[in-house]
C-alpha positions as CSV (number, residue, x, y, z in Angstrom):
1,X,-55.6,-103.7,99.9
2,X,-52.7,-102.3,98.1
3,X,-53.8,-104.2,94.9
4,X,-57.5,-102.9,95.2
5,X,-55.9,-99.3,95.2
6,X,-53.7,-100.2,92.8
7,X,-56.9,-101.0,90.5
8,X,-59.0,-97.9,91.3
9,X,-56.2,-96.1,90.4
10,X,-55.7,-97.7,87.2
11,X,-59.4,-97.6,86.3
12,X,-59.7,-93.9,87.3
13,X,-56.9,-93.0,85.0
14,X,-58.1,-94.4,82.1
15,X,-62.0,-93.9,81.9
16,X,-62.2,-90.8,84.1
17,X,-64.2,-87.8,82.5
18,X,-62.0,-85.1,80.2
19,X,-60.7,-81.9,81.8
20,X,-61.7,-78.5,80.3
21,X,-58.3,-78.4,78.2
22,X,-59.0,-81.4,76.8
23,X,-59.6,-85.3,76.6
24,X,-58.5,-87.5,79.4
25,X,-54.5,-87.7,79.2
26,X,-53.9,-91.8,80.3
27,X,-50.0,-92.4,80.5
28,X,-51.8,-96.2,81.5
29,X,-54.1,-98.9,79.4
30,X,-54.9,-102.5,79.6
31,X,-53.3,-105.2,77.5
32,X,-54.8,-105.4,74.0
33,X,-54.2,-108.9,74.0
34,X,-57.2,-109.0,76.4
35,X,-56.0,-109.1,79.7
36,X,-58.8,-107.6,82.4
37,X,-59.5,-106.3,85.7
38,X,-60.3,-109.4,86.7
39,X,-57.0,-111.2,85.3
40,X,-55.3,-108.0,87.4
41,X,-57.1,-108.7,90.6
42,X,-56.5,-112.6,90.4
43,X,-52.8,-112.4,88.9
44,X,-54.1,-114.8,85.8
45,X,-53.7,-113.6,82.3
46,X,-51.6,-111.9,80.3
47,X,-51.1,-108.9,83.0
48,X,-48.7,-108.4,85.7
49,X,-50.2,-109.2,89.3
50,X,-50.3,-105.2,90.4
51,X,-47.5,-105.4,92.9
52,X,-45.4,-105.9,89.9
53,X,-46.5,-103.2,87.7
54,X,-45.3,-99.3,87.4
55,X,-46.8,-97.2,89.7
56,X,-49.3,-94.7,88.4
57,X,-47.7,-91.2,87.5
58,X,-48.0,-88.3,89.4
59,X,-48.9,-84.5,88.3
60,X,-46.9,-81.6,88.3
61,X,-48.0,-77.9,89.0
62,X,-45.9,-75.4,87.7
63,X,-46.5,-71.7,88.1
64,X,-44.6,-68.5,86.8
65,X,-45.0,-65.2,85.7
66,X,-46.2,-66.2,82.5
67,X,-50.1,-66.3,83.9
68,X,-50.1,-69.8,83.4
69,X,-50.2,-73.1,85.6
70,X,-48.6,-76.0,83.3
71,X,-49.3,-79.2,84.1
72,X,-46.9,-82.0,83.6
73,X,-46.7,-86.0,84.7
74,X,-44.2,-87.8,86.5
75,X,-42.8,-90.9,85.4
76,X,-41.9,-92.6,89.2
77,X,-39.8,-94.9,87.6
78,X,-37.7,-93.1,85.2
79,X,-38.2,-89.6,86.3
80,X,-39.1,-88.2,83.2
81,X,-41.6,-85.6,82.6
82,X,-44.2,-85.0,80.3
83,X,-46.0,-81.8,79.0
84,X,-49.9,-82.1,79.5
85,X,-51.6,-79.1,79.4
86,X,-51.8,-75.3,80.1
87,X,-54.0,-73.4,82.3
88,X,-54.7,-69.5,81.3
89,X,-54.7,-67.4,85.1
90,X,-56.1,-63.9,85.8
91,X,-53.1,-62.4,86.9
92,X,-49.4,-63.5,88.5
93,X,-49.9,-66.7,90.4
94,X,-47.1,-68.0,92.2
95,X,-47.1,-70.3,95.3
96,X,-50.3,-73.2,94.8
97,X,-51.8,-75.9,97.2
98,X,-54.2,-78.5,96.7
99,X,-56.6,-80.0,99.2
100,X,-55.9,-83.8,100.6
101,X,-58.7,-85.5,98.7
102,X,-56.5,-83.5,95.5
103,X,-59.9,-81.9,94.4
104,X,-58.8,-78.4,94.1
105,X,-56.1,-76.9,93.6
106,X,-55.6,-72.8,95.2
107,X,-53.0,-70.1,93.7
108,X,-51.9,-67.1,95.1
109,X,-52.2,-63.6,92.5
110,X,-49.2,-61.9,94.1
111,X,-49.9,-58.9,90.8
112,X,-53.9,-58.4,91.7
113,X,-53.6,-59.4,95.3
114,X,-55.8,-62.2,95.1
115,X,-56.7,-66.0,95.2
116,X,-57.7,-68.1,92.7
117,X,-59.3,-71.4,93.0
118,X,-59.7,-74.4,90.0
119,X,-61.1,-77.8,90.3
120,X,-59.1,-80.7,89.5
121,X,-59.6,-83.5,87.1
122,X,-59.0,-86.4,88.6
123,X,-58.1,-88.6,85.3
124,X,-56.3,-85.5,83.5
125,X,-55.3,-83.2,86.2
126,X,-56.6,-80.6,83.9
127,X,-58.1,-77.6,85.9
128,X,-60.9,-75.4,85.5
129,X,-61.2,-71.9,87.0
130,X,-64.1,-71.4,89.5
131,X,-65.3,-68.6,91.5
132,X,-64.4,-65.1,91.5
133,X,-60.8,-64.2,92.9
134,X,-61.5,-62.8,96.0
135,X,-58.8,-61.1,98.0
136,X,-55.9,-62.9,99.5
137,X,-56.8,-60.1,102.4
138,X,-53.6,-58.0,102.4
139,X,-51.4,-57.1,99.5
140,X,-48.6,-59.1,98.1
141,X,-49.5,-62.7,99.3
142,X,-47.0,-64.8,98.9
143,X,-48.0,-67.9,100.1
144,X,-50.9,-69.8,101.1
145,X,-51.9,-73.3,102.2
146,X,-55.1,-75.3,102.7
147,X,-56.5,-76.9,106.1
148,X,-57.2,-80.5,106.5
149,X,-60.3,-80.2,106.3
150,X,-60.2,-78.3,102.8
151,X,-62.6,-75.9,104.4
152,X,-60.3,-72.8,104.7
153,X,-57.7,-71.6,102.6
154,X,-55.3,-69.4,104.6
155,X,-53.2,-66.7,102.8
156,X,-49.7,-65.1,104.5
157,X,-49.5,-61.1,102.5
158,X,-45.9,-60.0,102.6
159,X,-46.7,-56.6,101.6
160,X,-49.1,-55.8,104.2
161,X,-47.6,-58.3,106.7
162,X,-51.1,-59.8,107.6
163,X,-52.7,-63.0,107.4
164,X,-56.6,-64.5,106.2
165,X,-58.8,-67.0,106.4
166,X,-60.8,-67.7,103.3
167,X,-64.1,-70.7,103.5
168,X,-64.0,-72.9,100.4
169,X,-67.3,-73.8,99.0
170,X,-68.8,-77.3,97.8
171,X,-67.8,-76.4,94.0
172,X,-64.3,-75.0,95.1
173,X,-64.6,-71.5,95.0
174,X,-63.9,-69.2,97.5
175,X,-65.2,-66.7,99.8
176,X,-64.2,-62.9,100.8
177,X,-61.3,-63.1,103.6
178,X,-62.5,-63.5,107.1
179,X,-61.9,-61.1,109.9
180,X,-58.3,-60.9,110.2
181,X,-55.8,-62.4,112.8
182,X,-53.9,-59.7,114.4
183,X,-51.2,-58.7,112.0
184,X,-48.5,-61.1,112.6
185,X,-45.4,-59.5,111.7
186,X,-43.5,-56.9,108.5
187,X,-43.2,-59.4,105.5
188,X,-45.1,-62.4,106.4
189,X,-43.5,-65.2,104.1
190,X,-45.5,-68.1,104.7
191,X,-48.7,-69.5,107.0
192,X,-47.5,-73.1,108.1
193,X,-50.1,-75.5,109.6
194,X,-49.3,-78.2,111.6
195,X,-50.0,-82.0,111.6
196,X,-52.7,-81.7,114.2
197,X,-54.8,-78.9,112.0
198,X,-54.9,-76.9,115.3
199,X,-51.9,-74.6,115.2
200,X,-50.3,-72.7,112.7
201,X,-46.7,-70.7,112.4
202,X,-45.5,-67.7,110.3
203,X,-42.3,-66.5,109.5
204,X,-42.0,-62.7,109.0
205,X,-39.1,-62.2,107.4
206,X,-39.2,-58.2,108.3
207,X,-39.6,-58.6,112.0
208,X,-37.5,-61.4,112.6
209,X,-39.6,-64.1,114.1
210,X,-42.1,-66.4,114.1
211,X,-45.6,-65.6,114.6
212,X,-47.4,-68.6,117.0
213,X,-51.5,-69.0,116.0
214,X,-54.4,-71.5,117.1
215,X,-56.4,-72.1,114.3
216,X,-59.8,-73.2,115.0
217,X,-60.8,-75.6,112.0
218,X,-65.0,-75.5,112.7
219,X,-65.1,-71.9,112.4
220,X,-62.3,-70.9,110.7
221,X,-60.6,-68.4,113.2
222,X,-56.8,-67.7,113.9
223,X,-56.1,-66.5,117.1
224,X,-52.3,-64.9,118.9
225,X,-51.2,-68.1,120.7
226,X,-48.9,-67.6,123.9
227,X,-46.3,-66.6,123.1
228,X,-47.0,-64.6,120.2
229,X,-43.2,-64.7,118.5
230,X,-40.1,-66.7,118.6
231,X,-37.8,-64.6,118.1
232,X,-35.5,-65.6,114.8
233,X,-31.6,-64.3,114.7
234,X,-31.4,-60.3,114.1
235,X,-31.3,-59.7,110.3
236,X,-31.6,-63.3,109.1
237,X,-34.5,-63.2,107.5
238,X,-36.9,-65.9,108.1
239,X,-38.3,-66.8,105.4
240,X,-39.9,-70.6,105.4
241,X,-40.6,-73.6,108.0
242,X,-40.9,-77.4,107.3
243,X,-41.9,-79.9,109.5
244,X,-40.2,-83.7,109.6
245,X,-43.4,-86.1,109.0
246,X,-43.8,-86.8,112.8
247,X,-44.3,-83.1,112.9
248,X,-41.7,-83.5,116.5
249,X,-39.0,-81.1,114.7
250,X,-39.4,-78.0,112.3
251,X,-36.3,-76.4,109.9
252,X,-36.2,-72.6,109.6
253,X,-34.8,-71.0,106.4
254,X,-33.8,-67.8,107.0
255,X,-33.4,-65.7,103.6
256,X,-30.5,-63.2,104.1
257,X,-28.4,-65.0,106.1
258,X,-28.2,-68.0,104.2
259,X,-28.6,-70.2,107.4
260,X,-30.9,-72.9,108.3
261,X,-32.3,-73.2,111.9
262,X,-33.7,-76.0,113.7
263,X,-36.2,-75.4,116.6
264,X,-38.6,-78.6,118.4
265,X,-42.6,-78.9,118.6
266,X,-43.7,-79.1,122.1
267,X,-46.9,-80.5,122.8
268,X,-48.5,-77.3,123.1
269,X,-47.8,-76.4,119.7
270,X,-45.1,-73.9,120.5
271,X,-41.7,-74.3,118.4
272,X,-38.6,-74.4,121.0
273,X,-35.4,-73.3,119.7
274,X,-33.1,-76.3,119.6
275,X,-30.2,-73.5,119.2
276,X,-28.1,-75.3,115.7
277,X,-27.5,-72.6,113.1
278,X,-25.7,-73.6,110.2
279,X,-24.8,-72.0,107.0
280,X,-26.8,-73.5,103.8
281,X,-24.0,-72.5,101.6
282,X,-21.0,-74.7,100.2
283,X,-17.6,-74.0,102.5
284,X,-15.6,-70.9,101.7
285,X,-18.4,-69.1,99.2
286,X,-18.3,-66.5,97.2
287,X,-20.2,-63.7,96.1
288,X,-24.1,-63.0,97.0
289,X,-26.5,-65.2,98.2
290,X,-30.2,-66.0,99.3
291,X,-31.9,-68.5,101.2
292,X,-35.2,-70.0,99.8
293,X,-37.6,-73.3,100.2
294,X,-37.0,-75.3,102.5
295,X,-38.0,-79.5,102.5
296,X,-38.0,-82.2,104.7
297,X,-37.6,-85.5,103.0
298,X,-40.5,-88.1,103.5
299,X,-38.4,-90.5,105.2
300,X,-37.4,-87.8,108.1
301,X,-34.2,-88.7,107.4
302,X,-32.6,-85.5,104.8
303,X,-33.5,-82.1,104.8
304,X,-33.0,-79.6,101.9
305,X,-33.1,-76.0,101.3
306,X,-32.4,-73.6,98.3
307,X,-29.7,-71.1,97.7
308,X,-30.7,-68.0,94.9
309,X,-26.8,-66.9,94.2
310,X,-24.7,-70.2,95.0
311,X,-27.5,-71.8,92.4
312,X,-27.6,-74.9,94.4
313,X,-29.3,-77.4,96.9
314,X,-27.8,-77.8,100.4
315,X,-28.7,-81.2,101.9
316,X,-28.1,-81.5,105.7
317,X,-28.3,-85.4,107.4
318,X,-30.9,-85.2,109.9
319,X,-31.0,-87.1,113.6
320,X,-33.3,-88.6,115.8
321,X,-32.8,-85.6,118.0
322,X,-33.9,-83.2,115.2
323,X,-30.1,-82.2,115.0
324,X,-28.8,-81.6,111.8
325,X,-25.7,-82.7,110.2
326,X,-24.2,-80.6,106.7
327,X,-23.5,-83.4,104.1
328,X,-23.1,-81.7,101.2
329,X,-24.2,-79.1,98.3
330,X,-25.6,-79.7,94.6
331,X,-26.0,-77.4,91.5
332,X,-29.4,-77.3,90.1
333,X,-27.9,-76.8,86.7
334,X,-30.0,-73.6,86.1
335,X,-30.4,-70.1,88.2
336,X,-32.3,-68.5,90.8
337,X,-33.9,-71.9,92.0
338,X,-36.8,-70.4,93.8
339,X,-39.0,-73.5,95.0
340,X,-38.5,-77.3,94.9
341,X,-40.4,-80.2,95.8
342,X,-40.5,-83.8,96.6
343,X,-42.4,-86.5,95.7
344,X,-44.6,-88.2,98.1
345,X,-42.6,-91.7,97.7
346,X,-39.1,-89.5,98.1
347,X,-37.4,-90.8,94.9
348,X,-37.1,-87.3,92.8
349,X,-37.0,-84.0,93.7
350,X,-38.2,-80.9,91.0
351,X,-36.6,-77.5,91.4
352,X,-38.0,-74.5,89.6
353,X,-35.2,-72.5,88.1
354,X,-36.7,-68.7,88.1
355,X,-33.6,-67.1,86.4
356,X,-32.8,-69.9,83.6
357,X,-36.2,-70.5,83.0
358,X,-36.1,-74.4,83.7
359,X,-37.7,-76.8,85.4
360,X,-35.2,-80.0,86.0
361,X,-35.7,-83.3,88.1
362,X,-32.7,-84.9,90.7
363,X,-33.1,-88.4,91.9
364,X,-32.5,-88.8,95.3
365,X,-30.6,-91.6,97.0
366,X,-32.4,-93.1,99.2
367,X,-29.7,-93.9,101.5
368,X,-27.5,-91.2,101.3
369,X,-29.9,-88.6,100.0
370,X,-27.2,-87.1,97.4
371,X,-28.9,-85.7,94.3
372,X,-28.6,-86.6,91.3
373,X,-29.5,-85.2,87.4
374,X,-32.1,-87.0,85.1
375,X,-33.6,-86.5,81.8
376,X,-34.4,-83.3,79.8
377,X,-35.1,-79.6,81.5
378,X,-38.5,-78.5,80.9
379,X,-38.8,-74.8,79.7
380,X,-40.9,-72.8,81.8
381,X,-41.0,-68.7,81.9
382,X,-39.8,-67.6,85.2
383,X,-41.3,-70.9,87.3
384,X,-42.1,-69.6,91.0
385,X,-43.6,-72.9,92.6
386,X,-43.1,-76.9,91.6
387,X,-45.8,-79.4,92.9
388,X,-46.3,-82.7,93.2
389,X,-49.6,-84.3,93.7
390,X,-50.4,-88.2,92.9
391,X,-53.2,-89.3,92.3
């Protein structure tokens, strides 16, 4: 199975249809000596058997004020990435998410208040702009994030501290917000759905907790779910959640006070506070600092969180238990590190520099989960959100 994936992929990549900015961008090709498919799928030939071959790369989404989404690849070997295209926006786009089957791709206009919704090529990664922008259903949205089902997009506002639920369509596009939930909180940072599809979380960073939903994937609706908040440490600023894979454990970052919380998922789909609070800063700091993304590693293993001020990634050793031990902090080599990712196969992790104007990629070690420079910054003008998507 892994080398009939291996195949697809490789065929898609290089004889999928062109994008909208352009022909198809293949990073892979097949020997000109003459090597085939067929030699691939046999190991005869000239070609490697698959298992032996470079993985596929993946794409990188990269928004900033700039009203632009650049699109990048990434090497999974090397690390390296690669210019590929630029896509124009309608206004100030900051946090995106794709859909699993990686057919569209959703950004929030946090200028205009609105969403905007593309279609992605699946052989260029180029996107196309579809629909009308409706409203993210609140001003200021800050982030958003699509179901499993790709049928509802579901926006967190900061500004108006509300949350929506907008239906995606066959082609992509979107439709006006639905009712809303009741308002969940002052300065809701983030809507956070959980491995089951069935429940969702938001931090408000203004109200200091953590707004509990049901989400209700055949219709769309979000509904209060008892209880209604876990309450968050007075004046920290809770600002984003991750889950570990298992979706057992979830990682609070909390924004002004520079301290990362870790709370439990019982099986009714309440977080329980597991009562560690530790600092995400380097021992005896100095000067100002603020908490921002938080990630859990694929492996479960590391978890890693952003610090605006220090200008640097904490990484903190995770248990069985959920429990969370500090290991150590790294420079991003740039300022104002706003969002980072991870790839899917946990070998590099992209942070967004919003200050410096940078985009720069850290191998991570796989035992140890230390970072670790690679390569050549990408310039990018103010970058609010780095994704990784493969393909």
């Amino acid at each position: 199975m892994k080398r009939i994936a291996y195949l697809i992929a490789l065929a898609s990549m290089g004889c999928g249809s062109s994008g909208s900015n352009g022909a198809g961008d293949s990073d892979l090709a097949v020997n000109s000596d003459g090597g085939s498919l067929d030699d691939l799928a046999s190991g005869s030939g000239d070609l490697a058997p698959p298992d032996l071959l470079p993985p596929p790369p993946s794409w990188v989404y990269v928004s900033g004020n700039s009203a632009t989404i650049t699109r990048y690849t990434l090497d999974l070997q090397s690390g390296a990435l690669t210019q590929k295209g630029t896509t124009t926006t309608t206004g100030q786009t900051s946090f995106l998410a794709i859909d699993a089957p990686r057919r569209h791709l959703f950004a929030v206009d946090e200028q205009n208040s609105k969403v905007e919704a593309f279609t992605v090529d699946a052989s260029t990664g180029a996107l196309t702009h579809v629909g009308t922008d409706p409203g993210s259903g609140g001003t200021g949205p800050a982030h958003l994030a699509v179901d499993a089902t790709g049928k509802w997009v579901l926006t967190a506002n900061y500004g108006s501290g509300d949350v929506a639920v907008l239906a995606v369509a066959a082609d992509g596009s979107l439709g006006a917000p639905t009712a809303l939930a009741t308002a969940p909180g002052a300065n809701a940072h983030q809507i956070l759905l959980d491995r089951t599809n069935a429940f969702a979380w938001v931090p408000c960073l203004g109200s200091s907790h953590i707004a509990q939903f049901t989400f209700d994937a055949a219709t769309g609706v979000l509904a209060p779910h008892m209880p209604v908040n876990v309450m968050t440490a007075s004046g920290g600023g809770p600002r984003h959640l991750a889950l570990t894979p298992d979706g057992k454990f979830a990682y609070l970052m909390e924004e002004t006070a520079s301290t990362m919380s870790n709370y439990s998922v019982d099986a009714g789909g309440n977080l329980v506070v597991a009562g560690q609070r530790l600092s995400t800063r380097a021992p005896n700091p100095t000067g100002t600092n603020s908490g921002a993304e938080v990630q859990v590693h694929p492996s479960g293993k590391f978890l890693y969180g952003s610090n605006r001020g220090d200008n640097d990634i904490v990484l903190f050793a995770l248990a069985s238990d959920g429990s969370m031990t500090y290991v150590a902090n790294k420079s991003t080599g740039g300022q104002t590190p706003r969002h980072f990712s991870i790839d899917p196969g946990g070998k590099w992790l992209l942070v967004g520099n919003q200050g410096s104007n940078d985009v720069r990629v850290f191998a991570i070690d796989g035992t140890a989960g230390t970072l670790t420079p690679v390569g050549t910054p990408m310039t990018v003008t103010a970058p609010t959100f780095v994704g990784i998507t493969s393909f």
